[in-house]
Structures are given as C-alpha cells and as structure tokens.
VOGU-3710 file (C-alpha; in Angstrom, 3 decimals, decimal comma):
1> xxxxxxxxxx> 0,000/0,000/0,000  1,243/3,357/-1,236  0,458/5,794/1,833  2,478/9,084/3,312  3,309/11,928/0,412  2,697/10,079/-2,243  -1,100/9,434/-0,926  -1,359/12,509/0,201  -0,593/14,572/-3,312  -2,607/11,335/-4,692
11> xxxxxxxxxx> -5,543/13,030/-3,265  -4,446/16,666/-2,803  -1,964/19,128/-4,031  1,469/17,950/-5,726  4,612/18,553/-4,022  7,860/17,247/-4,068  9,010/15,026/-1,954  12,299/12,842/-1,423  10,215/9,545/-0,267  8,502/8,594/-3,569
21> xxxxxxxxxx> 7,349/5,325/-3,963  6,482/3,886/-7,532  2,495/3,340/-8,229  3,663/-0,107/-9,879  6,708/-2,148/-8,663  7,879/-5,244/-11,357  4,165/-5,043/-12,511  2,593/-5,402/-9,050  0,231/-2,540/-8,749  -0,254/-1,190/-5,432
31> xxxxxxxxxx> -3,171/0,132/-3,566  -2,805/3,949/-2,228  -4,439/4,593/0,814  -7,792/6,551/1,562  -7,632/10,234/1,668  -9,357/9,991/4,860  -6,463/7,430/6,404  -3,757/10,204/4,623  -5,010/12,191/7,058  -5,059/11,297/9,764
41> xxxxxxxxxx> -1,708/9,790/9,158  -0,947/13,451/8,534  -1,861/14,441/11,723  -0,435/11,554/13,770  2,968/12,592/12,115  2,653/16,340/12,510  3,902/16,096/16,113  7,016/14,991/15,236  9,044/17,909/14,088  7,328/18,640/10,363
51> xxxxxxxxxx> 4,150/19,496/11,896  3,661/22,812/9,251  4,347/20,565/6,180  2,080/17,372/7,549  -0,416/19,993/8,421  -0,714/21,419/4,769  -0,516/18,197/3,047  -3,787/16,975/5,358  -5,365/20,667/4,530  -4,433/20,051/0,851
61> xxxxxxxxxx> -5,999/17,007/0,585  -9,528/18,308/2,138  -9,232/21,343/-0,261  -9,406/18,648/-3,047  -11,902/15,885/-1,453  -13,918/18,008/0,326  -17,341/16,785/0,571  -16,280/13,931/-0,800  -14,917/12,807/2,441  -15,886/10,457/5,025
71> xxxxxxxxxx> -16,715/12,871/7,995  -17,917/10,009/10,351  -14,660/8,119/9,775  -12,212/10,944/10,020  -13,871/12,310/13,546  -14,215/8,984/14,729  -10,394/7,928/14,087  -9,046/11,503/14,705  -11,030/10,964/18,245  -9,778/7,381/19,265
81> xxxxxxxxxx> -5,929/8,587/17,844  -6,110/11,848/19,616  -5,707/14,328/16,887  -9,029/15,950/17,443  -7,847/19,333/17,040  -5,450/18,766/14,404  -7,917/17,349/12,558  -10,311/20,804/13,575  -7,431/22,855/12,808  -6,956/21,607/9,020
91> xxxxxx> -10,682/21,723/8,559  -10,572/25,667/9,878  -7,984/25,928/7,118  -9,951/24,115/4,045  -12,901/26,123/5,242  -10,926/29,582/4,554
//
C-alpha cells in the first residue's frame, strides 16, 4: 500500500518530496491509501518535528476531497488517535 506523500498529493496538491514510492513495482500494482487514512496519518505525524508541512498536506488534501470525504470516519479515528484538534485545525484551514 502506497500511503504518506505520495497518498497525500494522490488526493491533494502535488509537491515534491524525497520519499517517492512507484504506483507499480515489477508489474505489481499497489493500492494507495484513503484520503481519509492520509489524514489522519498526517496528523499523527505532525507532532514529530514537520508538523507545518504534515499539516498542509492533510489541509491540501480536504481542499481537493472536500465533501467527498468520510466525515464520520475521520472524527471517529481523529477521536480514538487523539488528533481531534489537528484534525479541527486543518478543517478551519480548508474552510478559509
């Protein structure tokens, strides 16, 4: 499964990024995570020093999805992994 930057410009905004992954590896196609699972594994990263850059990759990706994201899911995971207000805090910014 293809998750992290590659996901998240999957379903947002491109950017580079030094940890690219292929989309096929010897003709094995792989699956790219949700949007919604991008992130929140946004936000479970932010904390850990590139907080500014995981924080605008999540917002990215909810400036492209938008409605088209599962709400439900994202408060219910951002709740049990403890990024509620992370996950408030990107949503403040795709709402701008």
């Amino acid at each position: 499964m293809v998750s992290g930057s590659v996901a998240s410009t999957r379903h947002g905004q491109a950017r580079a990024t030094p940890n690219i992954e292929p989309a096929t590896i010897e003709g094995v196609s792989l699956a790219v995570v949700s949007a919604e699972d991008s992130i929140l594994s946004k936000l479970e990263w932010s904390p850990s020093g590139e907080s500014e850059r995981q924080l605008r990759d999540a917002a990215s990706i909810l400036a492209v999805q938008g409605d088209e994201l599962n709400w439900e899911y994202l408060e219910r995971w951002a709740l049990e992994l403890g990024v509620t207000d992370l996950l408030a805090e990107v949503r403040r910014r795709w709402q701008r």
